[in-house]
C-alpha angles and dihedrals in degrees: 000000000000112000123223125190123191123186128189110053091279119194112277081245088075095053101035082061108047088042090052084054092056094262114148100225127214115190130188132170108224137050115259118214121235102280088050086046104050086048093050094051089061095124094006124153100165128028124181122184138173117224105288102071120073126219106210124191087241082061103044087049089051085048110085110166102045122119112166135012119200121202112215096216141014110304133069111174092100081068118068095240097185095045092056097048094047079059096044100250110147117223127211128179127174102251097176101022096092113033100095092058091048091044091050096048078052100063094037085060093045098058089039095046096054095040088055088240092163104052095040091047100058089040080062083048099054091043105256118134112209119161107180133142090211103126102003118120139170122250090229113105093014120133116233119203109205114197108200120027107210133119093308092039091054094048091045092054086052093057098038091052090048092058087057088268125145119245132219129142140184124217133161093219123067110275145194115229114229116219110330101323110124141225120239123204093233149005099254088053082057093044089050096051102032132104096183118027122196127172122219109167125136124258101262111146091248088074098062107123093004092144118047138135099297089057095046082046092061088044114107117264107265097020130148117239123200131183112179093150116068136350099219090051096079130049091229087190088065089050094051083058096049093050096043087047089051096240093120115040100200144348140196112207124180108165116061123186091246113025121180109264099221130038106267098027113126120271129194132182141175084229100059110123101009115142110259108006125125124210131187130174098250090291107143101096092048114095123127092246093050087045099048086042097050094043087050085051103038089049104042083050089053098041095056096045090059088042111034102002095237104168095182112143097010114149098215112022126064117284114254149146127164123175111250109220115221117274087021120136116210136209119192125193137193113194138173101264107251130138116285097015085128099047091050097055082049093059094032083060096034085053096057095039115258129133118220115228097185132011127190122176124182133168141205122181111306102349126077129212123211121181107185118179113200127196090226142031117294107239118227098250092055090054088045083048097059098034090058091057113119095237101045116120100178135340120196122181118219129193 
């Protein structure tokens, strides 16, 4: 029976899935470090994580019979993507689950933010009754300045248009503009021009350190700053300056460079008990729908590799789905990308007497992909065969 392990208090959805499709499912609440991971993969097909664990190279070695991660949100750089894929283990993330939730908690921090929610609410807390307007703005007629125009960025500057607010973003990709927000040639052009700033870039390691004194220096005096993307991206010490100065009049900030791994743990931050910023434990992606909704995703994709080997939408492997006609039995092959790999399987097969039915071959980088669908049953010898191939990287048979 195939073995699935999932960390990190991931939604029921996750489990119910994978155990409809015959997996045996292990859950556990917390993230494990490299030395716990590598001793509960002993006898792991299937591993899904949140973003807390991370999946090393030395784990994933130690890790034999693993064939696919999934990661249960956005990001994947706490997972060794080019290790995993050198050992055949599919990965699969939720690219789209989540952003309406983060989009949403974006939008809630903007208008308090700017209303000075925070500071007037635990005034209210402590007693103190103190109805003033100092401070306080409407969003309408802001300018946000969206960094990082992806599949958040672009949802937020819907909805932000949509509260009477201006629109530019900066991205280092080409871009489509959404409604009438506009794109601006560089980051300095958006901190000279935003009243709120929020950051939604992915977690590739260029962006270590993009955001630092010198950028909360060119900000506009009073602005609001966000960062709901990644914690190394911003130099949250410099932050701390710019509030306490008064440069910057508030901040929400959900992703930290070192987070506690499991709920309760301790958490510290620069940033504790300054006026008007908001902190919340990297919750903007959790909210039940999102949860329900990435479990749903993660797992089907999981699901359909070890079944099907469906690799569409992995983040690491060759992109490739081919219909499996009933009574065919598949081979799928992943392979180190070099000249004649799929003339050889084809005389490899031909040699031992099967006809293929369907073929599919893609290729990424340095790794190569081959679906091949056969009217018969492959013989050992042809699967030895094609495992004992210099470039093969892993060869699973599927019925």
């Amino acid at each position: 029976m195939l073995k699935a392990l999932l960390l990190e208090n991931l939604h029921p959805q996750a489990r119910t899935i994978l155990e409809a499709a015959g997996f045996e499912v292990t859950t556990r609440t917390g993230a494990l470090d490299e030395s716990e991971l590598v001793e509960a993969l002993d006898g792991v097909h299937v591993l899904g994580i949140r973003s807390k664990t991370h999946v090393t190279a030395a784990a994933l070695e130690a890790a034999t019979d693993l064939v696919a991660v999934g990661a249960y949100c956005i990001g994947t750089n706490q997972i060794d993507l080019a290790a995993a894929a050198s050992r055949g283990v599919a990965t699969f993330n939720a690219p789209f689950s989540n952003t309406r939730s983060v989009v949403e908690i974006a939008i809630a921090d903007i208008i308090s933010l700017t209303r000075r929610q925070t500071e007037l609410d635990k005034a209210m807390h402590d007693g103190v009754w103190n109805k003033s307007a100092t401070g306080a703005h409407e969003v309408r007629g802001r300018t946000l300045g969206i960094i990082g125009y992806g599949n958040i960025g672009t949802q937020l500057s819907v909805l932000a248009e949509n509260l009477g607010m201006s629109v530019v973003f900066y991205d280092t990709a080409e871009k489509l503009a959404l409604g009438n927000a506009r794109r601006l040639d560089s980051l300095d052009e958006l901190l000279d021009v935003a009243d709120i700033v929020t950051l939604h870039v992915d977690g590739r390691s260029g962006n270590a350190g993009l955001f630092g004194a010198a950028q909360f220096a060119r900000m506009r005096p009073g602005a609001i700053f966000l960062n709901l993307s990644r914690g190394f991206v911003v130099d949250y010490a410099a932050l701390r300056d710019a509030v306490v100065s008064g440069h910057v009049a508030g901040a929400a900030v959900d992703v930290f460079p070192v987070e506690p791994k499991r709920k309760g743990d301790a958490f510290d931050s620069e940033l504790r008990g300054l006026p008007n910023v908001i902190l919340t434990p990297h919750t903007g992606g959790s909210t039940e729908e999102a949860q329900d909704a990435i479990g749903q995703f993660v797992s089907n994709k999981l699901r359909d590799y070890l079944a099907t080997g469906s690799t569409t939408l992995s983040v690491n492997l060759p992109n490739l789905a081919l219909d499996q006609p009933p009574g065919a039995h598949r081979l799928a092959y992943l392979h180190r990308n070099v000249p004649g790999v799929l003339a050889a399987v084809n005389a490899t097969l031909a040699e031992h007497g099967v006809n293929i039915e369907g073929q599919l071959l893609a290729t990424r980088g340095e790794l190569g992909y081959v679906v091949t669908d056969a009217g018969s049953a492959v013989d050992l010898a042809a699967v030895e065969a094609l495992r004992s191939r210099p470039e093969s990287v892993r060869l699973r048979v599927l019925s």
